[in-house]
Backbone of each chain as ProteinMPNN parsed JSONL, in Angstrom:
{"seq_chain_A": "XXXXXXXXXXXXXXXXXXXXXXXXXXXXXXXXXXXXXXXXXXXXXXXXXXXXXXXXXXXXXXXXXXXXXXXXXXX", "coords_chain_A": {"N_chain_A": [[23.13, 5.87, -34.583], [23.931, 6.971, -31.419], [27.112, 7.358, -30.662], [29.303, 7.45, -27.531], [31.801, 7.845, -25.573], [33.204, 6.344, -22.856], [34.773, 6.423, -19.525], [35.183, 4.041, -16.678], [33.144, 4.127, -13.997], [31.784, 6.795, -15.005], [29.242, 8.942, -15.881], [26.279, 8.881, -18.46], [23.707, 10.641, -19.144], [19.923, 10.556, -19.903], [18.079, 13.483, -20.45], [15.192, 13.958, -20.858], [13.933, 12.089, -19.964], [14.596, 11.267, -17.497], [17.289, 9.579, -17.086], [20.103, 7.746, -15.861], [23.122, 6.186, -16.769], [25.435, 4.64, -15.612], [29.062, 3.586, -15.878], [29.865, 0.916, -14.089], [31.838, -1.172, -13.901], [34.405, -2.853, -15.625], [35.843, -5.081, -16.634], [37.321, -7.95, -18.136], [36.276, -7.99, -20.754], [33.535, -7.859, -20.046], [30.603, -5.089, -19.403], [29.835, -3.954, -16.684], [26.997, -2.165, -15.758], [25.058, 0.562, -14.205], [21.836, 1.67, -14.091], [19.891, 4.21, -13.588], [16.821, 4.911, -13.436], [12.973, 6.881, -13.634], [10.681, 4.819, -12.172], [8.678, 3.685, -13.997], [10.003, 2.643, -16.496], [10.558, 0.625, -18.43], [13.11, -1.723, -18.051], [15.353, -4.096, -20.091], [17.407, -6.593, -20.803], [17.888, -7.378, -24.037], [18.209, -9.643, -25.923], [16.623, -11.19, -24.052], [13.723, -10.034, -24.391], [13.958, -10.697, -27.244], [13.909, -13.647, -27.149], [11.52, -14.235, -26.007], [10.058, -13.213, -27.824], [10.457, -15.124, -29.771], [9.586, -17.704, -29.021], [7.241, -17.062, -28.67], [6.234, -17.019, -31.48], [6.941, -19.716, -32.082], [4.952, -20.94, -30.67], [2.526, -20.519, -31.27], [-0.981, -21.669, -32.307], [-2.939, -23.437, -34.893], [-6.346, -22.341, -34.106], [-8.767, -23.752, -35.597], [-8.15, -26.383, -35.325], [-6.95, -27.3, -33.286], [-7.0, -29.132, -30.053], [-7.053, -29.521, -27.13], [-8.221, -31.119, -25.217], [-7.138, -33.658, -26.147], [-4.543, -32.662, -25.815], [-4.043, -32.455, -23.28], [-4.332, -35.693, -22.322], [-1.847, -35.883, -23.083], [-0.242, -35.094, -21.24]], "CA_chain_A": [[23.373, 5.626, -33.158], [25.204, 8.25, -30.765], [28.633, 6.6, -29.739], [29.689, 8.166, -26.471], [33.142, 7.058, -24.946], [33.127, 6.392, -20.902], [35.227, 5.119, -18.063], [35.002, 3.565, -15.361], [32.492, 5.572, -12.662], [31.275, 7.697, -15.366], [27.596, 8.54, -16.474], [25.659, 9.399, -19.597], [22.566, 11.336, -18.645], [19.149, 11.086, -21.017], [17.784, 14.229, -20.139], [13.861, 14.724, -20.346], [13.127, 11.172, -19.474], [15.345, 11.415, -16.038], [18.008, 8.051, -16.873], [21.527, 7.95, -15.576], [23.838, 5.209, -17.126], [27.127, 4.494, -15.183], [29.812, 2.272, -16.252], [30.316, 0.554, -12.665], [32.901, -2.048, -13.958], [34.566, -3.217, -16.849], [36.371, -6.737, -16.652], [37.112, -9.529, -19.044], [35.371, -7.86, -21.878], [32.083, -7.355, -19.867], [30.761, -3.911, -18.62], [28.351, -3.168, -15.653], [25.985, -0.93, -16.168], [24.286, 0.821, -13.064], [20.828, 2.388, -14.733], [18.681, 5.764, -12.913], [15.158, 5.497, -13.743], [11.762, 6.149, -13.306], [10.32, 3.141, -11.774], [8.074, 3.3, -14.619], [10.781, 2.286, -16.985], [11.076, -1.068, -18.493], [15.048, -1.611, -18.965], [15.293, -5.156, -20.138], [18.021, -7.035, -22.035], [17.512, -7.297, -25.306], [18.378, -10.905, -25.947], [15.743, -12.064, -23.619], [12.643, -9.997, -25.708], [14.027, -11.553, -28.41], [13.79, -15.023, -26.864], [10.471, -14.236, -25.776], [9.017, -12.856, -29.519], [10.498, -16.291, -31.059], [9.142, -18.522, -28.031], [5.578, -16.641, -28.857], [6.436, -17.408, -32.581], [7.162, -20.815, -32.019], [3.802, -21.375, -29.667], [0.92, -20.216, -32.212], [-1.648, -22.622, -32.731], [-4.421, -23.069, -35.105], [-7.888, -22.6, -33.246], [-9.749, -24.417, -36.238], [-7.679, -28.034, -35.269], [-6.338, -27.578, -31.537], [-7.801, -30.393, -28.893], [-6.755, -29.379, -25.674], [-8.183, -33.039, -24.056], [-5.571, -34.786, -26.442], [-3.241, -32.277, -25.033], [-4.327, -33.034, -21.489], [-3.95, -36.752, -22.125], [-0.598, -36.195, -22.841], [0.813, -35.2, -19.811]], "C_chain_A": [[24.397, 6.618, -32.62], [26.208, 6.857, -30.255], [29.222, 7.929, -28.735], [30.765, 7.127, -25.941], [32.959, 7.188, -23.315], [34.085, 5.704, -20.494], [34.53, 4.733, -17.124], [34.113, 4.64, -14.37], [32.049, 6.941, -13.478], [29.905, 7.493, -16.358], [27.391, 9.176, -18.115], [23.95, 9.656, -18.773], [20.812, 11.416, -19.972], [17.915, 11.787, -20.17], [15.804, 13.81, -20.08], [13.132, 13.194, -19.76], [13.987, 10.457, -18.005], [16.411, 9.741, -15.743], [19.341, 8.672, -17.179], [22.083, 6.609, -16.027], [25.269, 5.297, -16.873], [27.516, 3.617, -15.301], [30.171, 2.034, -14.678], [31.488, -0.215, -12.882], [33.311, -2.771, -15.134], [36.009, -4.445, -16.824], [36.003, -7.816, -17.498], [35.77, -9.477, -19.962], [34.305, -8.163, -21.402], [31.804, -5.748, -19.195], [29.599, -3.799, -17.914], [28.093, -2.428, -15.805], [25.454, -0.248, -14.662], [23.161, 1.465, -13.845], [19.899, 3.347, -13.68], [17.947, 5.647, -13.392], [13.86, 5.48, -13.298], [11.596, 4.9, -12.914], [9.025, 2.616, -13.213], [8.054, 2.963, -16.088], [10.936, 0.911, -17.02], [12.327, -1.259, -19.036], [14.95, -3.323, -18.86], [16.792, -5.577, -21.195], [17.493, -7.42, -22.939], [17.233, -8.62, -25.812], [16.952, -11.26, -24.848], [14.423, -11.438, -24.351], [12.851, -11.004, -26.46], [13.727, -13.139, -28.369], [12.058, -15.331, -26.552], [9.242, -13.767, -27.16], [9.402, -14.505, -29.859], [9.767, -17.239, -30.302], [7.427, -18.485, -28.683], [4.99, -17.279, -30.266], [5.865, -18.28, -33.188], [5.247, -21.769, -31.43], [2.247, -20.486, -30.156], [0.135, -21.811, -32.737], [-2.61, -22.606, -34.01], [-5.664, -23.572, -34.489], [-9.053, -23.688, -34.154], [-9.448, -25.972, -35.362], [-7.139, -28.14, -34.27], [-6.98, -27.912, -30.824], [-6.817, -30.097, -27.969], [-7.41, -30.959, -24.867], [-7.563, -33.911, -25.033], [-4.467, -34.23, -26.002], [-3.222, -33.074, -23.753], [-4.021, -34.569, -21.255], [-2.792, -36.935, -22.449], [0.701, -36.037, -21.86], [0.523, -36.434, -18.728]], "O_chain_A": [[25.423, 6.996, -33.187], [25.972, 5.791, -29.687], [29.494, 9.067, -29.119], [30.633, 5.904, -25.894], [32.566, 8.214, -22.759], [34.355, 4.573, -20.899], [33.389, 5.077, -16.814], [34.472, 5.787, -14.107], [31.94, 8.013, -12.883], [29.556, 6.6, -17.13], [28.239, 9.796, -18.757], [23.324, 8.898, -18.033], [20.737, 12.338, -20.785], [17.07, 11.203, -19.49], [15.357, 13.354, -19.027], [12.022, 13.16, -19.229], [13.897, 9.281, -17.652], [16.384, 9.015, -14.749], [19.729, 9.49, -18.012], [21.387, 5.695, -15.587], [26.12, 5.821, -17.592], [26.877, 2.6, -15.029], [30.738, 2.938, -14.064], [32.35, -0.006, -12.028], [32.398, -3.378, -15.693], [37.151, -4.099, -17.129], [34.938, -8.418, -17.635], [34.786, -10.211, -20.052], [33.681, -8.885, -22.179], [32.704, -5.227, -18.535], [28.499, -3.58, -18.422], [28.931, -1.573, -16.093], [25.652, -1.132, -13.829], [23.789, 2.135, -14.665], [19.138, 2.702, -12.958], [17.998, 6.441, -14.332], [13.399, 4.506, -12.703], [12.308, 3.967, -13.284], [8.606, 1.467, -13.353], [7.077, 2.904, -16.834], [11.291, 0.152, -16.118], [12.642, -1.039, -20.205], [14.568, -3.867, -17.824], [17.116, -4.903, -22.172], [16.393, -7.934, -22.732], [16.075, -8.847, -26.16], [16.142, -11.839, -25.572], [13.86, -12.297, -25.03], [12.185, -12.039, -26.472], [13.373, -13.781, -29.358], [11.478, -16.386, -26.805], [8.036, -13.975, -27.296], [8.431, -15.148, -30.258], [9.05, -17.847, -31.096], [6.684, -19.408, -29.02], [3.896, -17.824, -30.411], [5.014, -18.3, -34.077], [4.705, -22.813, -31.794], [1.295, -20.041, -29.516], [0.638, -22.748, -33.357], [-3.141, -21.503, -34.136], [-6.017, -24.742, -34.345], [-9.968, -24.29, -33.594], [-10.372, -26.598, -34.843], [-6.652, -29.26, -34.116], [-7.892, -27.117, -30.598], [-5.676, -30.52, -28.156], [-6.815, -31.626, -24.021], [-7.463, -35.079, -24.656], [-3.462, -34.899, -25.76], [-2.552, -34.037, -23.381], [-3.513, -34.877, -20.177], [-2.355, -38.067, -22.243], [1.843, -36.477, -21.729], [1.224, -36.551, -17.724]]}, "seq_chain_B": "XXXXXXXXXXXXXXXXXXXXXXXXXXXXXXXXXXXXXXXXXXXXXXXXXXXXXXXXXXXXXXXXXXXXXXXXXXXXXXXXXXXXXXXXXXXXXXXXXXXXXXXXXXXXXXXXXXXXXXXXXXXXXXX", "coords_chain_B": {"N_chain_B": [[-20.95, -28.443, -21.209], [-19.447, -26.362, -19.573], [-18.923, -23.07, -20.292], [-17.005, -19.968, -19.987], [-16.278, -17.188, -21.362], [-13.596, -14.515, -21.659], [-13.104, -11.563, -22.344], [-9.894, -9.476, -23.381], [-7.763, -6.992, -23.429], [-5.458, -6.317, -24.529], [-2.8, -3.622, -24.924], [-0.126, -3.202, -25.718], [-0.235, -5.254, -27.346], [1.332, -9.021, -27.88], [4.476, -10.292, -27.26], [6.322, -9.66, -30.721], [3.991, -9.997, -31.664], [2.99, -7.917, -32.063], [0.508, -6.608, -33.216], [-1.602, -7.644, -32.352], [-4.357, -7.201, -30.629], [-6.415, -7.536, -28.765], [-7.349, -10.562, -27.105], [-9.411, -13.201, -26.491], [-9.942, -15.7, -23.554], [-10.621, -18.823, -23.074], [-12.289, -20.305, -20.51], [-12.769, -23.335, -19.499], [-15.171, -24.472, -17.747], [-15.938, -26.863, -14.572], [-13.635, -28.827, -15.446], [-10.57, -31.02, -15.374], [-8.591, -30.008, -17.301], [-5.785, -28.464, -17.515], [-4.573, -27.106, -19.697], [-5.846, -23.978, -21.297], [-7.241, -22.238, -24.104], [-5.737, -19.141, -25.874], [-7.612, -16.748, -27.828], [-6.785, -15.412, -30.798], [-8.763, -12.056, -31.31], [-8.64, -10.438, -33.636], [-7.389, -11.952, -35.327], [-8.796, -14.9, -36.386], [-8.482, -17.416, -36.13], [-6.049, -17.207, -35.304], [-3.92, -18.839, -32.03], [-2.864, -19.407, -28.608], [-1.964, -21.684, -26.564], [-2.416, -21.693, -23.353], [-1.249, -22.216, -19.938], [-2.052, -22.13, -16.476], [0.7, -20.488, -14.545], [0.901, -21.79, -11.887], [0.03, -24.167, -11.875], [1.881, -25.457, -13.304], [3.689, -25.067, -11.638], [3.506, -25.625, -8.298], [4.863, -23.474, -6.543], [5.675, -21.213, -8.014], [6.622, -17.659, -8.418], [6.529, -14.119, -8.858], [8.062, -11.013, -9.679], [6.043, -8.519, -10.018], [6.73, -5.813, -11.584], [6.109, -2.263, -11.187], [4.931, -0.583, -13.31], [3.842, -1.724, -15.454], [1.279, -3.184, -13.465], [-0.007, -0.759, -13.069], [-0.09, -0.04, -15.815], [-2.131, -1.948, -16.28], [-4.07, -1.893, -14.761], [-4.465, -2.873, -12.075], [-4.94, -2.997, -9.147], [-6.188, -4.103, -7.014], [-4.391, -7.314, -5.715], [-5.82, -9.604, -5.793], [-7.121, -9.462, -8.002], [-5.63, -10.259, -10.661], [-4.695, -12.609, -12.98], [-2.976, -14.79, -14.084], [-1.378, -16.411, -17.098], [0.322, -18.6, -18.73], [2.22, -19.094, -21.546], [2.697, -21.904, -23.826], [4.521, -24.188, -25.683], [3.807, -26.591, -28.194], [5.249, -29.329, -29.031], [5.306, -32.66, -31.111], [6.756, -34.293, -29.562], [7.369, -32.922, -27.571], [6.382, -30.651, -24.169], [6.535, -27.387, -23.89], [6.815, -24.796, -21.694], [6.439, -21.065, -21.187], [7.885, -19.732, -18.645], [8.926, -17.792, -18.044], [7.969, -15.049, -19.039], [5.598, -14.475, -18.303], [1.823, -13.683, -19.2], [0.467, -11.467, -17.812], [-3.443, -10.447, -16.429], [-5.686, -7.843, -15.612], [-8.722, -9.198, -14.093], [-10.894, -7.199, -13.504], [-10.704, -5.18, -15.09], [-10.116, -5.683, -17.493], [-7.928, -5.395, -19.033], [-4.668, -6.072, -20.187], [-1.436, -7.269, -20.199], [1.821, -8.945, -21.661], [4.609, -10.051, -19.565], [7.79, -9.629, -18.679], [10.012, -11.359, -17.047], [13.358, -10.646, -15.425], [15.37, -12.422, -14.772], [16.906, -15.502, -13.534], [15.825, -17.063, -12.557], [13.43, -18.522, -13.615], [12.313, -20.409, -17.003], [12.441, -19.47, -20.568], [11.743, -22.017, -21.736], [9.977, -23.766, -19.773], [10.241, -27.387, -19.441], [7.818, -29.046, -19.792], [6.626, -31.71, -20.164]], "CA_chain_B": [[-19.809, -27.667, -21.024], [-20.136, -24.997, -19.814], [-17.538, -22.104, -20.817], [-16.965, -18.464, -19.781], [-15.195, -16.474, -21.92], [-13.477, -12.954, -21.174], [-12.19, -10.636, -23.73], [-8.719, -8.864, -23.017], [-7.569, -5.773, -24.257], [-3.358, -5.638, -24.809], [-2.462, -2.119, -25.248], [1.127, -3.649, -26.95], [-0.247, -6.718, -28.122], [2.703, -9.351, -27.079], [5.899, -9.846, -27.859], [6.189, -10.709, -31.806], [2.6, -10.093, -32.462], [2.277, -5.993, -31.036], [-0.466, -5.759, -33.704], [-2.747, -8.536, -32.143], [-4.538, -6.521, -28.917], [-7.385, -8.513, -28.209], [-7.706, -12.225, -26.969], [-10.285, -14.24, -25.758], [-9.675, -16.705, -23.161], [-11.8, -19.948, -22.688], [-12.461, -20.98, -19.375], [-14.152, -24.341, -19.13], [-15.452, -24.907, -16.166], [-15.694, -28.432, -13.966], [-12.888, -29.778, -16.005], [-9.263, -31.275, -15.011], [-7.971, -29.92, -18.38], [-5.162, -27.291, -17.044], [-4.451, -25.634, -20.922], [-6.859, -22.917, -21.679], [-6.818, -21.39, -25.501], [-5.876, -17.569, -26.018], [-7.218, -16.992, -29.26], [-7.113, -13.512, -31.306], [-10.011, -11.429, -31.987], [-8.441, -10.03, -35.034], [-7.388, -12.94, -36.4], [-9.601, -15.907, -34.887], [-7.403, -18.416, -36.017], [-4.61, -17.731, -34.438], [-4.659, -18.503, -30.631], [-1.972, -19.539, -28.454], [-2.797, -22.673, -25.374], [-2.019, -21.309, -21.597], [-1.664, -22.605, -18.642], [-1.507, -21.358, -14.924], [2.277, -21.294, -13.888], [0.774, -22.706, -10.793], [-0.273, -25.823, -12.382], [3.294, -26.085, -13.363], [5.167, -25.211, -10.374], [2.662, -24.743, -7.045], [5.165, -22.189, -5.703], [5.795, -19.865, -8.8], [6.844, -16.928, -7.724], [7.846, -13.666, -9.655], [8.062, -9.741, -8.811], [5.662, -7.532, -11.325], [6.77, -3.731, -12.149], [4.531, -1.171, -10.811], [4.13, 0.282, -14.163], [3.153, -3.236, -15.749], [0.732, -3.567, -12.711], [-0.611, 0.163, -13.291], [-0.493, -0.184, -17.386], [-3.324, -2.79, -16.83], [-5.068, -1.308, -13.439], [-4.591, -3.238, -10.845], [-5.315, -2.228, -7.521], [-5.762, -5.71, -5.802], [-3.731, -8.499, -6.508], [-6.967, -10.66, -5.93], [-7.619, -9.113, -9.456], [-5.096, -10.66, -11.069], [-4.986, -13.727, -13.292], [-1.714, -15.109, -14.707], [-1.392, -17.745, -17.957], [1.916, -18.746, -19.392], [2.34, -19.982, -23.093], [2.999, -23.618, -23.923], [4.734, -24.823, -26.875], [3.549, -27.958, -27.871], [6.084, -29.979, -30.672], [5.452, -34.033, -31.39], [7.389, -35.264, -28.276], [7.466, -32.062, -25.945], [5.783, -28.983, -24.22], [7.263, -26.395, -23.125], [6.047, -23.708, -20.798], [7.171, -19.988, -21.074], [7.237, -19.427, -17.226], [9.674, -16.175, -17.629], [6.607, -14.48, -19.265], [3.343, -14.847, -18.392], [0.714, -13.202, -19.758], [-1.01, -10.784, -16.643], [-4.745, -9.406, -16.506], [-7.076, -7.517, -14.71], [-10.575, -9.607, -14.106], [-11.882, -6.152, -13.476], [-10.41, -3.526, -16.455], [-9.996, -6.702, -18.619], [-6.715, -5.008, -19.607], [-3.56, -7.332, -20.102], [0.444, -7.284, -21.223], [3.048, -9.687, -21.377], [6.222, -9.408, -18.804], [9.417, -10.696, -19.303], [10.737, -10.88, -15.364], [14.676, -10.353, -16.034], [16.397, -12.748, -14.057], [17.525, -16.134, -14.338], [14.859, -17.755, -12.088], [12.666, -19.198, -14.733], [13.456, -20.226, -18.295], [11.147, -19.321, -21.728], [11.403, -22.916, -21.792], [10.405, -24.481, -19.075], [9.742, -28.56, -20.042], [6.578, -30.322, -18.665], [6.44, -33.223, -20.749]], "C_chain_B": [[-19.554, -26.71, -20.819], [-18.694, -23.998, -19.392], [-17.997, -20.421, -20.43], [-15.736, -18.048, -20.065], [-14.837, -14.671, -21.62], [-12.235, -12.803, -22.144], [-11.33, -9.43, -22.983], [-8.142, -8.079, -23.898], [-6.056, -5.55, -23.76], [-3.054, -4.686, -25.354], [-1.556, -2.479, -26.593], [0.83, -4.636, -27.455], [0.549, -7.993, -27.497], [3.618, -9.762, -27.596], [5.814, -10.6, -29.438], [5.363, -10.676, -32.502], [2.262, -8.988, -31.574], [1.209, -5.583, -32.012], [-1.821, -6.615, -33.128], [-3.045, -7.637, -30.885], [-5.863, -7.002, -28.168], [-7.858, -10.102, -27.802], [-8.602, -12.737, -25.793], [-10.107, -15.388, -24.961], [-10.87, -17.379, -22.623], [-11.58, -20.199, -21.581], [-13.643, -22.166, -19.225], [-14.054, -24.711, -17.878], [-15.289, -26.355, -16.012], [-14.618, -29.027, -15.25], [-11.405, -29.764, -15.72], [-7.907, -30.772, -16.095], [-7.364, -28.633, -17.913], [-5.152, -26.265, -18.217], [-6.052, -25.044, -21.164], [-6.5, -22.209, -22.811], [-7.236, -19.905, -25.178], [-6.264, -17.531, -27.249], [-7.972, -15.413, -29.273], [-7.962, -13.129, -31.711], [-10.139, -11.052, -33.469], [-8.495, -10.787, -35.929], [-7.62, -14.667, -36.071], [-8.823, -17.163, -35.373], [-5.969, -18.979, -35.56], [-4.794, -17.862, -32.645], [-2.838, -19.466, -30.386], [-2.673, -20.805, -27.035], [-1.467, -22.215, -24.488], [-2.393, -22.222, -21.171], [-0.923, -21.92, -17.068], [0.0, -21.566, -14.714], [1.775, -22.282, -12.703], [0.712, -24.383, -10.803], [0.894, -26.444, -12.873], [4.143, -25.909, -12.467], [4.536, -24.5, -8.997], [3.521, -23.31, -6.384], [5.896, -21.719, -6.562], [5.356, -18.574, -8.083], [7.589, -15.3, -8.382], [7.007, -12.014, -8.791], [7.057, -9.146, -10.169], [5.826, -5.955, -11.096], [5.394, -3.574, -12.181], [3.624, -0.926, -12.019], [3.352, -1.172, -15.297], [1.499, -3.16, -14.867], [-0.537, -2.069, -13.126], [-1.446, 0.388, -15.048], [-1.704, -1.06, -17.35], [-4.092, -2.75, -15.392], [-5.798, -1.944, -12.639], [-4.595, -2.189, -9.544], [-5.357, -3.382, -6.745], [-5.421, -6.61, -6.221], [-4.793, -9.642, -6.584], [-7.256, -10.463, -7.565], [-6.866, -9.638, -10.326], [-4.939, -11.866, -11.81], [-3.657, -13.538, -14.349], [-1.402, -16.879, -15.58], [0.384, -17.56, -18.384], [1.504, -19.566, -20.883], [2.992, -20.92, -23.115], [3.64, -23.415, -25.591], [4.926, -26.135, -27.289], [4.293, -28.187, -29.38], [5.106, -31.575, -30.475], [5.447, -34.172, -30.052], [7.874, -34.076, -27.007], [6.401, -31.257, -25.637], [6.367, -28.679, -23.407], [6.765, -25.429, -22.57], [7.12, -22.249, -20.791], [6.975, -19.421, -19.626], [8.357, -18.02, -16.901], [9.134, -15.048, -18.106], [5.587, -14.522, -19.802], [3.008, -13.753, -18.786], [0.098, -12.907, -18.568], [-1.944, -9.768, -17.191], [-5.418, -9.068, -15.574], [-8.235, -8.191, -14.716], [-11.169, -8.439, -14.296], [-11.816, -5.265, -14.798], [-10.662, -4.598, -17.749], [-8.517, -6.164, -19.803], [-5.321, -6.548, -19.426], [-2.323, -7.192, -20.751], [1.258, -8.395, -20.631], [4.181, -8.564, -20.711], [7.074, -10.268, -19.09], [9.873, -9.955, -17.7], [12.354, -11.535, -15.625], [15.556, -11.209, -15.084], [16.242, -14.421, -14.177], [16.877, -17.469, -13.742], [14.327, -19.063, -12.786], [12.868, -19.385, -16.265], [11.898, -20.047, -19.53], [11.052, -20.937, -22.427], [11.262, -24.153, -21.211], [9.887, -26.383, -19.557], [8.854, -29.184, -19.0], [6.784, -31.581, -19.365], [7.666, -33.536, -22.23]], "O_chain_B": [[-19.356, -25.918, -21.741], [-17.813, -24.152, -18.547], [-19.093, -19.886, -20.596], [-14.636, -18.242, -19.547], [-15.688, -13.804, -21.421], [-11.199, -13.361, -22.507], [-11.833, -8.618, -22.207], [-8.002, -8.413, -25.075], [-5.634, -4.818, -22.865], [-2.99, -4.817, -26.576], [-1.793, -2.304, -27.788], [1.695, -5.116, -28.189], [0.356, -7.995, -26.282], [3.591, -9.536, -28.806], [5.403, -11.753, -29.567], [5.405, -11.056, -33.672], [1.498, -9.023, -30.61], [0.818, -4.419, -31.925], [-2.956, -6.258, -33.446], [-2.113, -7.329, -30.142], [-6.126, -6.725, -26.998], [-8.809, -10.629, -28.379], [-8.478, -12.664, -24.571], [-10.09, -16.386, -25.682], [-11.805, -16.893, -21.986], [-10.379, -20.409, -21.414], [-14.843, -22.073, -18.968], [-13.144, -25.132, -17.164], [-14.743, -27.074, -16.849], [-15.176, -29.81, -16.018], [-10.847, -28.668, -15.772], [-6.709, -30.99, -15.913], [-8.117, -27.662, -17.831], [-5.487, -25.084, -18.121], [-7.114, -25.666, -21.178], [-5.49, -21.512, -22.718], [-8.241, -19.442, -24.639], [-5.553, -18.14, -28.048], [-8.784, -14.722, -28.658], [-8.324, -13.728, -32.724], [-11.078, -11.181, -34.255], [-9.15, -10.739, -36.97], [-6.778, -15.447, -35.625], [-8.669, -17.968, -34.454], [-5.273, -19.99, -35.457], [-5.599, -17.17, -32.022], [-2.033, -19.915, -31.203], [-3.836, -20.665, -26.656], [-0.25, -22.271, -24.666], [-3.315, -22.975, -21.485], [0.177, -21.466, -16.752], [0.488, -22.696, -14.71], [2.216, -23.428, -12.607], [1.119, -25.324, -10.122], [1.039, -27.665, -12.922], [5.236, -26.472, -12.418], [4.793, -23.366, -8.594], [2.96, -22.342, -5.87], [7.057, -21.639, -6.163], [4.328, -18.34, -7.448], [8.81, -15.158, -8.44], [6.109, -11.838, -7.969], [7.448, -9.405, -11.308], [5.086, -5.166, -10.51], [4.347, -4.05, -12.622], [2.396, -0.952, -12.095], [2.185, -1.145, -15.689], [0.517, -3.082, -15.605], [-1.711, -2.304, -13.414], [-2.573, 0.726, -15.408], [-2.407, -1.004, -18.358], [-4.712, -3.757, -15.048], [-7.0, -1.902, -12.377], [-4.31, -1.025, -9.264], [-4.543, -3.581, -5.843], [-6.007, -7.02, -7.222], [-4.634, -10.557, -7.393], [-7.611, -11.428, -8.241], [-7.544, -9.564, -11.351], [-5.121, -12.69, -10.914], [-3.379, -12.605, -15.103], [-1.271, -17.993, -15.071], [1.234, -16.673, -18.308], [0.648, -20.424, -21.094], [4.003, -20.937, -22.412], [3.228, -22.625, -26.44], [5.892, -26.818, -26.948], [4.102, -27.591, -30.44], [4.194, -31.54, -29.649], [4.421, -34.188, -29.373], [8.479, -34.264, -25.951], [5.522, -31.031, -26.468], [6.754, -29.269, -22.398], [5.863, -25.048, -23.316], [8.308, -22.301, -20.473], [6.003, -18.702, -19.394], [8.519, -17.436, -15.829], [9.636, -13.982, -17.748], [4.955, -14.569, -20.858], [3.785, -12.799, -18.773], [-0.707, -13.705, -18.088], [-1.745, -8.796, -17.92], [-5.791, -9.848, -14.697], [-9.007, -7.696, -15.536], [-12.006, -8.396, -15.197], [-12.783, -4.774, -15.381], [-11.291, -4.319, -18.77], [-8.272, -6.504, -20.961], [-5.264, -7.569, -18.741], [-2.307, -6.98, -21.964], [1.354, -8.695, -19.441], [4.527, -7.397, -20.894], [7.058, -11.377, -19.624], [10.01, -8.796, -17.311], [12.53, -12.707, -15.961], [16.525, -10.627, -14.598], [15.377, -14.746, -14.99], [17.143, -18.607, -14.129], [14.657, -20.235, -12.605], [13.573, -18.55, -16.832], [10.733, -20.398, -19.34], [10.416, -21.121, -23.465], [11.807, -25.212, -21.525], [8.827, -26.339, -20.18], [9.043, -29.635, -17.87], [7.228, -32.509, -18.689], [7.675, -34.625, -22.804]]}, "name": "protein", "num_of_chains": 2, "seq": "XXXXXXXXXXXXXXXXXXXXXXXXXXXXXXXXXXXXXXXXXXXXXXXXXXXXXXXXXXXXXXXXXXXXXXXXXXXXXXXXXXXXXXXXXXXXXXXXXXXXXXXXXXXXXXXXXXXXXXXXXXXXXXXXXXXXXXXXXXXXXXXXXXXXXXXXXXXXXXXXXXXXXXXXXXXXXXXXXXXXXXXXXXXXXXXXXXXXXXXXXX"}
């Protein structure tokens, strides 16, 4: 991993894929981020993928033995 | 019973399972039964049970990225068809209504989104 040091109001630039990363604010051990990119850039926190792979995980069925109208009668 | 099925082609697969890229969703017709099974081409036993966000919350409401919208070639939002994943335990289900599962009717293309804000939860509780 590159470690790059920043303040406050200053960017990191990743060149050929046109993204600017400025520290906007850094308080009570959190730091704002401002992000430059393409619009065709998915910038996501990380933690929520992750919530969303184990969710997917969690919500596998098997097709041999799954009754959807005993589901249905349970709502 | 009569069923119409349409086969969906996930570039990434979805989250957890990026090697699965094909699923079949059942649509039975005339019936009050909201879940609908996703189940994998690859591996036909695994499948996952959707349902419309709508059917869980009439005025769901989220923003989709262009390149989301372009990655699976839309052009009219009429084209569009949006399931959410359920997780059914014993004594609950839960609805992933912070990402659905969108497809094209027309390309038959499809990817999970994860919409980043604090709206909706990956577990929302119906029952």
């Amino acid at each position: 991993m590159l470690v790059v040091t920043r303040k406050k109001d200053q960017t990191v630039v990743i060149l050929n894929d046109d993204i600017e990363i400025t520290v906007l604010e850094v308080k009570n051990g959190q730091v704002k981020l401002g992000i430059k990119a393409p619009e065709n850039m998915k910038i996501l926190r990380k933690e929520i993928i992750d919530q969303t792979k184990s969710v997917n995980e969690e919500a596998i069925v098997d097709t041999n033995t799954v009754d959807l109208d005993l589901l249905n009668k349970r709502l | 019973m009569i069923q119409n099925e349409e086969t969906i082609y996930f570039e990434n697969g979805i989250y957890g399972f990026e090697g699965l890229k094909q699923f079949v969703f059942n649509h039975i017709l005339n019936t009050e039964n909201p879940f609908k099974l996703m189940t994998s081409v690859e591996k036909p036993e695994i499948g996952f049970i959707v349902i419309s966000p709508f059917d869980v919350l009439p005025d769901y409401d989220i923003e989709v990225n262009n390149s989301d919208l372009s990655q699976i070639g839309i052009k009219d939002y009429q084209d569009i068809a949006i399931y959410c994943i359920s997780v059914v335990k014993r004594d609950t289900i839960t609805v992933n209504l912070k990402s659905p599962v969108i497809y094209s009717k027309v390309t038959k293309k499809g990817v999970q989104i994860i919409t980043d804000n604090d709206k909706y939860s990956v577990r929302h509780i119906i029952k």
